[in-house]
C-alpha positions as CSV (number, residue, x, y, z in Angstrom):
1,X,85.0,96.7,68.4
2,X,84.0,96.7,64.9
3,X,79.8,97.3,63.9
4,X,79.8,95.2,61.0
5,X,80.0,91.2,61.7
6,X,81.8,88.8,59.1
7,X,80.3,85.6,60.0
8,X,82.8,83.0,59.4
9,X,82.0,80.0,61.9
10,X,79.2,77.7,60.5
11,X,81.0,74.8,61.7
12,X,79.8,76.0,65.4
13,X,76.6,77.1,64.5
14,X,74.4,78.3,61.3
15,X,71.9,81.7,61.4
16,X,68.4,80.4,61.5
17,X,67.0,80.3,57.5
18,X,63.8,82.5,57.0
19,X,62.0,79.7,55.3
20,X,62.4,77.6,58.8
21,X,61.6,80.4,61.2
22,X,58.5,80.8,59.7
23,X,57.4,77.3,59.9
24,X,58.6,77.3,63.5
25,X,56.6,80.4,65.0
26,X,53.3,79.0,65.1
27,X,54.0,76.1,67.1
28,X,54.6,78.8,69.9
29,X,51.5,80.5,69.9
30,X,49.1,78.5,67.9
31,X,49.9,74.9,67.7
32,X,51.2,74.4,70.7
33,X,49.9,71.5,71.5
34,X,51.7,67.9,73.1
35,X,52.3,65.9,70.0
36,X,51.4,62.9,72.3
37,X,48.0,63.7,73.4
38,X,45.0,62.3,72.1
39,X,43.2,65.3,71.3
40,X,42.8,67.0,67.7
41,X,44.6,69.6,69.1
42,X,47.3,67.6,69.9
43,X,47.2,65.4,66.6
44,X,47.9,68.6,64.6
45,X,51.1,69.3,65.9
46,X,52.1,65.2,65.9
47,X,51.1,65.9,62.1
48,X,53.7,68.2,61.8
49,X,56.4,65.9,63.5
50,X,55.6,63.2,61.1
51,X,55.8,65.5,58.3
52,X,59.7,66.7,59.2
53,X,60.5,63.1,60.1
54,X,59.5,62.4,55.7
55,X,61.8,65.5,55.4
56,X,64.7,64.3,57.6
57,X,64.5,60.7,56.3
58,X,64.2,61.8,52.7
59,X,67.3,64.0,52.7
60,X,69.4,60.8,53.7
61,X,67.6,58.5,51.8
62,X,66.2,56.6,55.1
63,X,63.0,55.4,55.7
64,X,60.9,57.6,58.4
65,X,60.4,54.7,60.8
66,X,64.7,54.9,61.1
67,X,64.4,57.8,62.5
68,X,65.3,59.1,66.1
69,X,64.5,63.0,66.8
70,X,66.9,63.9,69.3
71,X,68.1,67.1,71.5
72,X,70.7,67.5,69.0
73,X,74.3,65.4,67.4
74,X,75.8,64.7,71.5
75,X,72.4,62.9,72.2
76,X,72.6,61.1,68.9
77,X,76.1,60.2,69.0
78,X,75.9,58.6,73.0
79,X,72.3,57.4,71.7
80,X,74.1,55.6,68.8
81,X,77.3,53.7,71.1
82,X,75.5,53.5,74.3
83,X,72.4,52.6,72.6
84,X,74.0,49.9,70.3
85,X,76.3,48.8,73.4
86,X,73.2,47.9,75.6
87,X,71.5,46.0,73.1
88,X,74.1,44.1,72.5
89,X,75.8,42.8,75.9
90,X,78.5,40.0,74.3
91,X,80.1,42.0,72.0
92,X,82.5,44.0,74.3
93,X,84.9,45.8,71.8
94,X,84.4,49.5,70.2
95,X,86.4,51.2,67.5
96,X,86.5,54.8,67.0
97,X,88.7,57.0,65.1
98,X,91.2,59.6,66.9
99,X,89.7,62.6,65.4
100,X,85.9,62.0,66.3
101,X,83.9,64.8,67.8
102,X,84.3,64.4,71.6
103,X,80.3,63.4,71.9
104,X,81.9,60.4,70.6
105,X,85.1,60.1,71.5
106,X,84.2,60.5,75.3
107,X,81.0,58.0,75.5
108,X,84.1,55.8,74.3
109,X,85.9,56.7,77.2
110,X,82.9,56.4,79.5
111,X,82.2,53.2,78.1
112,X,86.0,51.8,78.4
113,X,85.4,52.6,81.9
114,X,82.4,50.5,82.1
115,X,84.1,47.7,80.9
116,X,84.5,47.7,77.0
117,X,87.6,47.7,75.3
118,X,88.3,50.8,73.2
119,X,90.5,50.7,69.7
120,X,91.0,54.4,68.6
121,X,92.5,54.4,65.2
122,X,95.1,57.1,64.0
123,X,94.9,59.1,60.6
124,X,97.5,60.1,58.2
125,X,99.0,63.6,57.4
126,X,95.8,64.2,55.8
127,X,93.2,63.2,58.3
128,X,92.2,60.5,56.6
129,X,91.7,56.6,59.0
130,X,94.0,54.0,57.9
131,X,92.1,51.6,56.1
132,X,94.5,49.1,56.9
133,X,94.5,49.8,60.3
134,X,90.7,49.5,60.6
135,X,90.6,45.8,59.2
136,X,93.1,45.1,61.5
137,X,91.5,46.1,64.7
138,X,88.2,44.1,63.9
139,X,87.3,41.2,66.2
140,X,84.6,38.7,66.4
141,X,83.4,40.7,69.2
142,X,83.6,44.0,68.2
143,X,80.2,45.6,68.5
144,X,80.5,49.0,66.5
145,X,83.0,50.9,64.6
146,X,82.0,54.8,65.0
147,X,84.0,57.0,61.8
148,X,82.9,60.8,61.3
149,X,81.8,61.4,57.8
150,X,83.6,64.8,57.4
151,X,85.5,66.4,60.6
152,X,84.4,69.6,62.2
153,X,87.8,71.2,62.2
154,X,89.2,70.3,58.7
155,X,86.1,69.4,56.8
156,X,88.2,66.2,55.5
157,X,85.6,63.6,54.1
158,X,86.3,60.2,55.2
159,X,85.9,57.2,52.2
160,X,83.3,55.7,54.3
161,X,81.8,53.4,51.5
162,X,85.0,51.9,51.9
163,X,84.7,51.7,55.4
164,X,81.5,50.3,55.4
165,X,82.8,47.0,53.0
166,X,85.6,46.5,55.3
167,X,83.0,46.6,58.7
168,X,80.5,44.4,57.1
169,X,82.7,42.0,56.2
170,X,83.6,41.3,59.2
171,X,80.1,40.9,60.4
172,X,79.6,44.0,62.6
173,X,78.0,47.3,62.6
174,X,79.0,50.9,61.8
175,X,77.9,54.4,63.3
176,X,79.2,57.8,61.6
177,X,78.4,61.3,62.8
178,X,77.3,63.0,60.0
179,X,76.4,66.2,61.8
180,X,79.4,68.3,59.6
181,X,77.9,66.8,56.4
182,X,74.0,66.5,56.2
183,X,73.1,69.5,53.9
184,X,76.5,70.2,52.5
185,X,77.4,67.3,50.4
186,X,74.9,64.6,49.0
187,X,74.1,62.0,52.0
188,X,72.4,58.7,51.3
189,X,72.5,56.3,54.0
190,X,72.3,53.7,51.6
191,X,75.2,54.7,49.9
192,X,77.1,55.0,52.3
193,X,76.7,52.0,54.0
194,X,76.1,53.5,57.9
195,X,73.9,51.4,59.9
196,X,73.6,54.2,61.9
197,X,73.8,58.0,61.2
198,X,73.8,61.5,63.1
199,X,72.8,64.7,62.0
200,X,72.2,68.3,64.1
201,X,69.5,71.0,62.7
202,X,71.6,73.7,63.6
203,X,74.4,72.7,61.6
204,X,72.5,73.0,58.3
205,X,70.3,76.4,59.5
206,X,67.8,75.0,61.7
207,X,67.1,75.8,65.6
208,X,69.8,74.5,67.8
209,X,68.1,71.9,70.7
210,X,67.3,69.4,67.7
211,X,68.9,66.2,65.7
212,X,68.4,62.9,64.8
213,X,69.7,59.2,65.1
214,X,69.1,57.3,61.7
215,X,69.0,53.5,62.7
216,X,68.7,51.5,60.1
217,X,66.0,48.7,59.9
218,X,67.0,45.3,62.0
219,X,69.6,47.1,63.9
220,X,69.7,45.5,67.7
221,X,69.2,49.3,69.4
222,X,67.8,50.0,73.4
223,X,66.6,53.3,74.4
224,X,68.8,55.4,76.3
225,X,66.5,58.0,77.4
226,X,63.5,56.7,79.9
227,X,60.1,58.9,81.0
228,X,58.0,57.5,78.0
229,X,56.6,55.8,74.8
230,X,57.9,58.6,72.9
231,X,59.7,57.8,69.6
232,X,58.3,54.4,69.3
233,X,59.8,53.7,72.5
234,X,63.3,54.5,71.2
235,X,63.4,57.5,73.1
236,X,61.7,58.6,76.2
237,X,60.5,62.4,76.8
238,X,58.5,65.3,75.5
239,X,59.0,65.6,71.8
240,X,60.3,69.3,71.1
241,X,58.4,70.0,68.8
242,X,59.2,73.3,67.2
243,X,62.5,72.3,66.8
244,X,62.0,69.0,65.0
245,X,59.6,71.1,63.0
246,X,62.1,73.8,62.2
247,X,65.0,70.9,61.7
248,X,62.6,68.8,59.2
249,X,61.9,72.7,57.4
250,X,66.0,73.0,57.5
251,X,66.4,69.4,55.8
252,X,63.9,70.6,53.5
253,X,65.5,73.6,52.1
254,X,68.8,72.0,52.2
255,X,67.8,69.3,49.7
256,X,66.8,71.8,47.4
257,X,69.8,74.0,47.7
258,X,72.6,71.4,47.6
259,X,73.5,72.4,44.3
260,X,75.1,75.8,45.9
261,X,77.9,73.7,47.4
262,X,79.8,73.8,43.9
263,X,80.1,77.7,44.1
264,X,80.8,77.7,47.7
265,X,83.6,75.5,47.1
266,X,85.5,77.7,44.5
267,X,84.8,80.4,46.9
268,X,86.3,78.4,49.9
269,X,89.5,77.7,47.5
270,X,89.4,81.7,46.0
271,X,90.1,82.5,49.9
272,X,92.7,79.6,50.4
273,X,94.8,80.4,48.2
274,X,94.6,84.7,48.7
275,X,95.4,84.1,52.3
276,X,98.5,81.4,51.4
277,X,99.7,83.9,48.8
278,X,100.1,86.8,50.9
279,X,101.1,85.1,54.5
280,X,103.9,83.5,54.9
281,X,104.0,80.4,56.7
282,X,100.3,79.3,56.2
283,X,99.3,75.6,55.5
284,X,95.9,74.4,54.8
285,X,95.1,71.3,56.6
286,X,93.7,68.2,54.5
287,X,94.5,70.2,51.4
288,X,95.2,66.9,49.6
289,X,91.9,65.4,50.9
290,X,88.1,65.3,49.9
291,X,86.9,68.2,51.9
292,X,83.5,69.9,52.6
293,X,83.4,72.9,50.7
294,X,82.6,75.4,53.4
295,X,85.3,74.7,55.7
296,X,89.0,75.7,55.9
297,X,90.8,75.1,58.6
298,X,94.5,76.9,58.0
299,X,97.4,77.0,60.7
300,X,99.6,79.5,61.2
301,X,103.5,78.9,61.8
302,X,104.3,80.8,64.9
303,X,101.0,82.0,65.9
304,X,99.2,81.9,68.7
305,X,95.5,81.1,67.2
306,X,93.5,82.6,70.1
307,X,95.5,85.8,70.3
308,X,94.5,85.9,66.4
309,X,90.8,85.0,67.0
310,X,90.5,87.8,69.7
311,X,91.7,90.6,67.1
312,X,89.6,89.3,64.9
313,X,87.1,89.0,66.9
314,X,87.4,93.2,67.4
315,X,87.5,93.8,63.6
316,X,84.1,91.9,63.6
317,X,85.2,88.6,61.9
318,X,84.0,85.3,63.9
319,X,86.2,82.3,63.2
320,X,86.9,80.1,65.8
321,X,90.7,78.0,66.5
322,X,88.6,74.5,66.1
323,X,86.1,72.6,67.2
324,X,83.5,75.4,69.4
325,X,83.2,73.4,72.1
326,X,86.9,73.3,72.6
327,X,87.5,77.1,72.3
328,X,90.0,79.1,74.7
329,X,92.0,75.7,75.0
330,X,95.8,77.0,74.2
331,X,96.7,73.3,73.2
332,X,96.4,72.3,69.6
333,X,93.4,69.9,68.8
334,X,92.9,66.6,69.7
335,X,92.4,66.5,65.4
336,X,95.3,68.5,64.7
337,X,97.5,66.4,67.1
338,X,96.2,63.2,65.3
339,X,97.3,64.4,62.0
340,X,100.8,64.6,63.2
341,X,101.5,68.5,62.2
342,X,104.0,70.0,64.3
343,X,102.8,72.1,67.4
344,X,104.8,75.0,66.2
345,X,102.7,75.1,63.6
346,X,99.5,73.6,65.2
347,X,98.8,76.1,68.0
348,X,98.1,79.1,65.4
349,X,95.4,76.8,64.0
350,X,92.3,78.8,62.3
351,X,89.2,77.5,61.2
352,X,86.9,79.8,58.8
353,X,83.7,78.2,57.6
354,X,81.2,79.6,55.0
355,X,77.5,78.7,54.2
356,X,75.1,79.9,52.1
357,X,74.5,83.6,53.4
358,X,78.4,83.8,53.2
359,X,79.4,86.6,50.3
360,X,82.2,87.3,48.2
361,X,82.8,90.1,50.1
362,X,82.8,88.5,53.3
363,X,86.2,86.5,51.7
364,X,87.5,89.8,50.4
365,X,87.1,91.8,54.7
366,X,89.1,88.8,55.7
367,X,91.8,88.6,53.1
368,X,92.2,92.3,53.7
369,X,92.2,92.0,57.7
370,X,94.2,88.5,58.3
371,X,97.9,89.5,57.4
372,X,98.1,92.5,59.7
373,X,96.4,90.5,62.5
374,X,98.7,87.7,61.7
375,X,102.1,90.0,61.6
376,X,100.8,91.3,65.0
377,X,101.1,88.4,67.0
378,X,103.8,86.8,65.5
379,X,105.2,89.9,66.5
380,X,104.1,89.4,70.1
381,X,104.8,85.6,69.5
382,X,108.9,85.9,68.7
C-alpha cells in the first residue's frame, strides 16, 4: 500500500482545522468543567457553549435561542421529524424526498410504522424534487415536508426557496438537512425559508460527536431526548462540551473562508473534465444541476465501484462509492437509483470530494492513477 495519502472523501468526514483543535484542548485538561453546574468553574465552560452557539447561529443567520446542540446530523434529523411529529399529534402525514440521507429517510420509515403516512417524492435525471410533485402531495394534515439542501452523494443543490413558497402556502412546516451544505455555500435560514435546519461539525472540520438542530422561533417542537433541563429543555443530557466548542470554532472559521468555495469549484470542474477526457464511458452525475463545489460524484460504465475504491485505496487515494455509511454495499445507491441512471452504469459509481486542505496536486495523483485502475477492472468486469 502506498505511504502518501490523497484525501479525497470530505463528504464522509473533514481533518480537524488547527484553529479548532486549539480551542478544543483546554476543555480536556483545564476547563473541564459541567457546563450545568452552578459553580464559577462550571459557568466558564457554559461561557464557552454560549459563545459557539452566537457562532453556529450567526453562520446561518439564526438567532442563538433556535439553536439545538446535538450529538451530530442523525440526532438532528430524528430530533427534527420525531420532534416536530410529537408536538404535533393531528397532523398525521410526512413528505420526504427519495434521495434524503437515511437519518431521514429511515425515522420516516420508523414513523410510517407508528402510524403516519409517508409521501416520498422522486427526482429527475438530475436529482433535482419535482416541484410539481411536491405541491401535489400536500394535505391539510401534512405535518412536515423534510428536503436535503445539497445531497451527500452528488452535491446537487435543491431550489429550496422554492420549496419553502410552495410548503408555506399550504400552511405547513419544512425541515432540510443541511449537514452537506453549512460551510460550503452561503446558508441563511432566512433565506431559505427552513423552519427547521441540520448541520454536523465534522462536515465542515470540526470534531465528529457534534451538530445542531436550528428551530425556528414559534415552531410546535417536543424534546426527544429525556435525563434533563439541558438545552432549554429541548434536549435532555450532558452537554459535550468540547465538541460544541470545537463545532462553534469550525462555524467560525468557515464563515470567514467561504470565499474559497469559488476556487474549489474550478478545481472540482479542472478534475471533471481531465478524468471524462481520458476515460471512456464516464458520466458526471447532476452535471446540469447547481452543485456544491467540492463534490463529484462520477459513475463508471461497466465498473465495479468497490473493486475501483480498493485499488485506490492501495495507491493511497480515499474516495468512497457514495454515501459512507453505505460503503461495501454492491447495489447502486438509494440516490443513484432515484435519479433513474442505468445500473450498468450506476454500480461503478465514485464519489471524490475536496475541501480546503485539498491541492492541485492532489487532482493531478488522481487523474494520473484513475484510468489504469479503471481499465483494470473493467478488465476483470467483461
Amino acid at each position: 500500500m502506498s505511504e502518501r495519502i490523497t484525501y479525497l472523501d470530505n463528504n464522509a468526514t473533514t481533518r480537524v482545522a488547527d484553529e479548532v483543535v486549539a480551542e478544543m484542548l483546554s476543555c480536556f485538561t483545564e476547563a473541564y468543567g459541567n457546563p450545568s453546574s452552578v459553580h464559577r468553574f462550571g459557568a466558564q465552560v457554559a461561557a464557552r457553549v454560549e459563545q459557539a452557539r452566537a457562532q453556529v447561529a450567526a453562520l446561518i443567520g439564526a438567532r442563538e435561542s433556535e439553536i439545538i446542540f446535538t450529538s451530530g446530523g442523525t440526532e438532528a434529523d430524528n430530533a427534527a421529524l420525531r420532534g416536530v411529529a410529537a408536538a404535533r399529534p393531528s397532523k398525521r402525514h410526512l413528505v420526504v424526498s427519495a434521495i434524503e440521507h437515511p437519518a431521514v429517510l429511515e425515522t420516516a420509515d420508523q414513523l410510517e410504522r407508528e402510524g403516519l403516512t409517508v409521501t416520498r417524492l422522486g427526482v429527475d435525471g438530475s436529482g433535482l424534487v419535482d416541484l410539481e410533485a411536491l405541491a401535489a402531495a400536500l394535505r391539510s394534515d401534512t405535518l412536515l415536508v423534510s428536503i436535503m439542501l445539497a445531497n451527500n452523494e452528488t452535491g446537487v443543490i435543491q431550489p429550496l426557496r422554492e420549496i419553502a413558497d410552495i410548503v408555506h402556502r399550504a400552511g405547513t412546516l419544512l425541515h432540510t438537512d443541511a449537514v452537506q451544505a453549512v460551510g460550503k455555500l452561503p446558508v441563511s435560514v432566512g433565506e431559505l425559508g427552513a423552519d427547521l435546519l441540520s448541520l454536523s461539525s465534522h462536515k465542515l472540520h470540526g470534531p465528529k460527536g457534534a451538530g445542531a438542530l436550528y428551530v425556528r422561533g414559534g415552531v410546535p417542537f417536543r424534546s426527544i431526548m429525556f435525563g434533563g433541563p439541558q438545552e432549554r429543555g429541548r434536549r435532555g443530557g450532558t452537554l459535550n462540551a468540547p465538541g460544541i466548542i470545537g463545532l462553534g470554532a469550525a462555524c467560525a472559521l468557515a464563515g470567514r473562508q467561504l470565499s474559497e468555495v469559488d476556487a474549489m469549484a474550478r478545481l472540482r470542474d479542472e478534475m471533471e473534465q481531465a478524468i471524462v477526457r481520458r476515460i471512456s464511458g464516464a458520466h458526471v452525475m447532476g452535471a446540469g444541476a447547481p452543485r456544491l463545489a467540492n463534490t463529484s460524484c462520477i459513475c463508471f460504465a461497466g465498473v465495479e465501484a468497490e473493486a475501483a475504491l480498493v485499488l485506490l485505496s492501495e495507491a493511497g487515494v480515499c474516495a468512497s462509492s457514495g454515501a459512507a455509511c453505505h460503503s461495501g454495499s454492491l447495489e447502486p445507491s438509494h440516490v443513484i437509483r432515484a435519479m433513474g441512471i442505468d445500473p450498468a452504469i450506476a454500480q461503478g459509481q465514485l464519489r471524490f470530494s475536496l475541501s480546503r486542505y485539498n491541492t492541485r496536486a492532489d487532482v493531478d495523483r488522481l487523474i494520473e492513477l484513475l484510468p489504469d485502475i479503471i481499465a483494470k477492472v473493467a478488465a476483470v468486469s467483461a
